[in-house]
N, C-alpha and C positions, 0 to 999 in steps of 0.2 A: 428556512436555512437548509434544509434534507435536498432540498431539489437544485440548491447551491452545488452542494457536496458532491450530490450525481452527477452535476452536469461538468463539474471538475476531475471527477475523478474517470469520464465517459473520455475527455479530450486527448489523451494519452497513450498507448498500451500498458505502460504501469504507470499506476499512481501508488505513492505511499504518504499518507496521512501522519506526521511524526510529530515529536518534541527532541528539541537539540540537547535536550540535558539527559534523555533514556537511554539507556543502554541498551536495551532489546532496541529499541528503533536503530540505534547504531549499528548492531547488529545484520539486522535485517537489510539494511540498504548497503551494507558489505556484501553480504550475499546476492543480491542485484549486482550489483558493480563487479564483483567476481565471473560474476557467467557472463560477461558481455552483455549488461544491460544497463540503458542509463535512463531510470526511472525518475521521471517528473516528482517532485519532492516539495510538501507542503510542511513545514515547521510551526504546527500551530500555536506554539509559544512566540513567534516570529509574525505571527499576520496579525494585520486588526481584530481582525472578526475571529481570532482562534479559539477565543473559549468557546462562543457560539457553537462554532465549526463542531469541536470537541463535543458539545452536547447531544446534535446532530448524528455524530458518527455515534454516540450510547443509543439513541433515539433510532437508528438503523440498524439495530443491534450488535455492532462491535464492542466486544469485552473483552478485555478493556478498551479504552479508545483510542489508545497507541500502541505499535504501530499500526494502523490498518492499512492492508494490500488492496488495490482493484486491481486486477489483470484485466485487458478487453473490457474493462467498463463495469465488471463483475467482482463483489466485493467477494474478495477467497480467505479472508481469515485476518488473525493478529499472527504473531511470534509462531506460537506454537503450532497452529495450521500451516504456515508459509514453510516449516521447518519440515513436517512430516511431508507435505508435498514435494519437498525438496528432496527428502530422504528416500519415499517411493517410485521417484523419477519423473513422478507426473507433472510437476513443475515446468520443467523445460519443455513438455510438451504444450504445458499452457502458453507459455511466453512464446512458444514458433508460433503458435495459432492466433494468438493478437498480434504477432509480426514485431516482437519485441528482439525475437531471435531468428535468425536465420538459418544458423548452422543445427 
Protein backbone atom coordinates (compact mmCIF):
# COMPACT_ATOMS: atom_id res chain seq x y z
CA UNK A 1 0.00 0.00 0.00
CA UNK A 2 3.28 2.53 0.61
CA UNK A 3 4.07 2.35 -3.04
CA UNK A 4 0.10 3.13 -3.68
CA UNK A 5 0.47 6.33 -1.70
CA UNK A 6 3.76 7.33 -3.57
CA UNK A 7 2.63 6.74 -6.66
CA UNK A 8 -0.54 9.02 -5.79
CA UNK A 9 0.91 11.35 -4.12
CA UNK A 10 4.01 11.56 -7.17
CA UNK A 11 0.83 12.34 -9.87
CA UNK A 12 0.13 15.81 -8.81
CA UNK A 13 2.21 18.93 -7.69
CA UNK A 14 0.34 18.95 -4.42
CA UNK A 15 -1.17 16.05 -2.84
CA UNK A 16 -2.85 16.33 0.41
CA UNK A 17 -3.72 13.12 2.27
CA UNK A 18 -6.89 14.34 4.50
CA UNK A 19 -10.14 13.33 6.63
CA UNK A 20 -13.33 15.54 5.98
CA UNK A 21 -14.17 15.65 9.48
CA UNK A 22 -10.26 17.29 10.71
CA UNK A 23 -9.87 20.42 11.29
CA UNK A 24 -6.19 20.97 10.62
CA UNK A 25 -6.81 19.15 7.25
CA UNK A 26 -9.46 21.87 6.68
CA UNK A 27 -7.05 24.09 7.60
CA UNK A 28 -4.37 23.20 5.60
CA UNK A 29 -6.12 22.96 2.27
CA UNK A 30 -7.44 26.71 3.00
CA UNK A 31 -4.06 27.56 2.82
CA UNK A 32 -3.44 25.78 -0.57
CA UNK A 33 -6.55 27.36 -1.88
CA UNK A 34 -5.54 30.67 -0.74
CA UNK A 35 -2.10 31.06 -2.52
CA UNK A 36 -3.52 30.05 -5.71
CA UNK A 37 -3.23 26.42 -5.40
CA UNK A 38 -5.49 23.60 -6.22
CA UNK A 39 -4.20 20.59 -4.57
CA UNK A 40 -5.33 17.19 -5.58
CA UNK A 41 -7.22 16.05 -2.32
CA UNK A 42 -7.47 12.46 -1.07
CA UNK A 43 -10.26 12.12 2.02
CA UNK A 44 -9.32 9.08 3.49
CA UNK A 45 -12.36 8.60 5.33
CA UNK A 46 -14.01 8.98 1.84
CA UNK A 47 -11.95 6.17 -0.19
CA UNK A 48 -12.11 2.45 0.01
CA UNK A 49 -9.04 1.66 0.83
CA UNK A 50 -8.63 4.77 3.31
CA UNK A 51 -7.80 3.14 6.55
CA UNK A 52 -5.22 1.25 4.61
CA UNK A 53 -4.05 4.40 2.95
CA UNK A 54 -3.86 5.90 6.58
CA UNK A 55 -1.70 3.15 7.84
CA UNK A 56 0.67 3.51 4.97
CA UNK A 57 1.07 7.25 5.39
CA UNK A 58 2.06 6.15 9.66
CA UNK A 59 4.26 3.39 7.96
CA UNK A 60 5.99 6.28 5.89
CA UNK A 61 6.40 8.13 8.83
CA UNK A 62 3.79 10.92 8.85
CA UNK A 63 2.57 11.91 12.31
CA UNK A 64 0.05 12.08 12.58
CA UNK A 65 -1.42 10.76 9.40
CA UNK A 66 -3.53 13.73 8.74
CA UNK A 67 -3.18 16.05 6.95
CA UNK A 68 -0.16 14.81 5.07
CA UNK A 69 1.47 17.37 2.22
CA UNK A 70 3.54 16.00 -0.85
CA UNK A 71 4.79 18.81 -2.88
CA UNK A 72 6.69 17.58 -6.13
CA UNK A 73 6.06 14.13 -5.02
CA UNK A 74 8.07 14.82 -1.83
CA UNK A 75 6.38 14.11 1.45
CA UNK A 76 7.02 17.98 3.49
CA UNK A 77 5.17 17.37 6.68
CA UNK A 78 1.56 17.39 8.57
CA UNK A 79 -0.01 20.82 10.00
CA UNK A 80 2.63 22.00 11.66
CA UNK A 81 5.50 21.60 8.98
CA UNK A 82 3.20 22.95 6.15
CA UNK A 83 2.64 25.92 8.55
CA UNK A 84 6.27 26.88 9.48
CA UNK A 85 7.14 26.45 5.86
CA UNK A 86 4.40 28.76 5.15
CA UNK A 87 5.48 31.03 7.79
CA UNK A 88 9.42 31.10 6.64
CA UNK A 89 8.48 31.79 2.99
CA UNK A 90 9.91 28.81 1.77
CA UNK A 91 6.60 27.20 0.96
CA UNK A 92 5.85 29.32 -2.08
CA UNK A 93 9.15 28.65 -3.18
CA UNK A 94 8.29 24.95 -2.94
CA UNK A 95 5.06 25.00 -4.90
CA UNK A 96 6.85 27.40 -7.96
CA UNK A 97 9.37 24.60 -8.25
CA UNK A 98 6.75 21.69 -8.71
CA UNK A 99 4.96 24.26 -10.92
CA UNK A 100 2.06 24.44 -8.58
CA UNK A 101 2.54 28.21 -8.59
CA UNK A 102 3.58 30.48 -10.97
CA UNK A 103 3.61 33.75 -9.79
Amino acid sequence: MESNVLKLAAQNAVVIFSKSTCGMCHAIKRLFYEQGVNPTVYELDEQKHGREMELALKRLGCSPSVPAVFVGGKFIGSAHDVLTLHLDGSLKKMLKDAGALWL
